[in-house]
C-alpha positions, 0 to 999 in steps of 0.5 A: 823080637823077643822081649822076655830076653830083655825083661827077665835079667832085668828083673833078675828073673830066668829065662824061663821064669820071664817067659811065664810072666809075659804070658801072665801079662797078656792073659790079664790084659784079656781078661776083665779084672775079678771075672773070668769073661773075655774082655767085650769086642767093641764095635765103632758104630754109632746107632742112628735114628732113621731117615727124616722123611719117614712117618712117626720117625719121632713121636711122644713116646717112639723113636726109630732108628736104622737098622745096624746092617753088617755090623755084627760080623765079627768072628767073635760074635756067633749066629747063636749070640743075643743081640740086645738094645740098651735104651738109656737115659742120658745121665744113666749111661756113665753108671750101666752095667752089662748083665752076666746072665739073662736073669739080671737083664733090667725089663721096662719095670725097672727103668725108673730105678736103673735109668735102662733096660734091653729091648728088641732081641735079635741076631745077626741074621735080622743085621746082614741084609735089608728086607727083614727088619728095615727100621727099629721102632723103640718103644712100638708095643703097648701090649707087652707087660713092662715086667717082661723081659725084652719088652718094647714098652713104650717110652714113659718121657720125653728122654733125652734118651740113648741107646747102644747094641750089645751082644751077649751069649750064655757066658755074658756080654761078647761085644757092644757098640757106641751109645747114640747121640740124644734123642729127645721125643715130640712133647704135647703142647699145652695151652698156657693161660695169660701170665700175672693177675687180671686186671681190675677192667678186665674183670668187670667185662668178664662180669658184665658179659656173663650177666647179660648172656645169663639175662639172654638166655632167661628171655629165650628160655620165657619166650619159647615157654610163652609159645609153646603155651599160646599153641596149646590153648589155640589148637582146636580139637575137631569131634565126630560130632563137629558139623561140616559146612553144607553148600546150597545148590539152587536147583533148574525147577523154579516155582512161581509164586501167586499173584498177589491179590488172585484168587 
């Protein structure tokens, strides 16, 4: 039933005037206030980071998540429509502001001032089924510039990061799905000295064992010179001139040596 019946006498308003004021109401209620844009569509999906089995599923500066199969299929998101993904740190999801246009997309650049930017541009033909993109690796290009825009530049910390779809055409955003859970990345372990101050023992050990591998390595050190030395001078050089040992060989032909005495 009606309501415009109802609402214009109570208003002191005509039947006709009454009409005209609820289609004003339902205009605004589609409208965003102060912009000409149709409200966005939102889409209940939550990203979701990919299976734990796979390799790299988190690393120091990627994470992958699950491609968003048939969850663009709306009629109101076209196959001509931009399908963005909104990378966010945690704290700066509650300040994000869709772009109206491509010229105000944030690129990597500007993630430290923002808090966000949009990267890995598609469209739903990518989403409807599995075989061309089977899993989406944030943060996978180290060859792109970061002033660029859809770069998918790697992640610069260990986050907690958050991330949603949106999509967009030449009038501004059309539809946008929920913000993910955190996701923080694998950070590098460092090794950790001993806490507190060294004690006094401790320091005269560390003393006493530099000085006697200071004193081992001097000994070595003569030594191996000392050798080298003695080979030297005990090497004898042979000349052209270095006569070669001779062996006597007795011949068969004996001569008999005179007789004493004969004459």
């Amino acid at each position: 039933m009606d309501n415009s019946g109802r609402l214009g006498p109570a208003i002191g308003l005509s039947a006709g005037q009454s009409q005209l004021l609820v289609s004003l109401l339902l205009l605004l209620t589609r409208v965003q206030p102060g912009t000409h844009v149709a409200a966005r569509e939102h889409i209940s999906y939550v990203p979701q980071l990919s299976n734990d089995t796979l390799a790299g599923r988190l690393t120091l500066s990627t994470f992958t998540l699950e491609q968003p199969l048939g969850q663009f299929s709306s009629h109101n998101i076209s196959d001509l429509d931009t399908i963005w993904l909104v990378v966010a740190l945690s704290n700066a999801t509650q300040s994000f502001m869709a772009p109206r246009t491509n010229q105000d997309i944030p690129a990597p650049a500007n993630f430290s001032q923002r808090g966000y930017y949009l990267t890995l541009r598609a469209n739903r033909a990518l989403y409807q089924a599995r075989g061309q993109l089977h899993v989406l690796r944030i943060g996978n290009d180290t060859h792109c510039q970061p002033t660029k825009i859809g770069c998918n530049h790697p992640l610069p910390g260990p986050g907690p990061y958050r991330v949603k779809f949106l999509v967009m055409n030449d009038e501004g955003p059309v539809a946008e799905t929920k913000w993910s859970s955190d996701t923080r990345l694998q950070q590098a372990q460092a090794l950790r000295a001993v806490p507190g101050p060294q004690s006094p023992g401790t320091v005269v050990i560390i003393a006493i064992l530099s000085i006697l591998l200071a004193v081992l390595l001097t000994v070595l050190l003569a030594v191996l010179i000392y050798s080298c030395f003695n080979s030297c001078r005990s090497t004898s050089l042979s000349g052209p001139e270095e006569a070669g040992s001779v062996r006597r060989y007795t011949t068969h032909l004996a001569f008999s040596t005179p007789a004493e005495g004969a004459s």
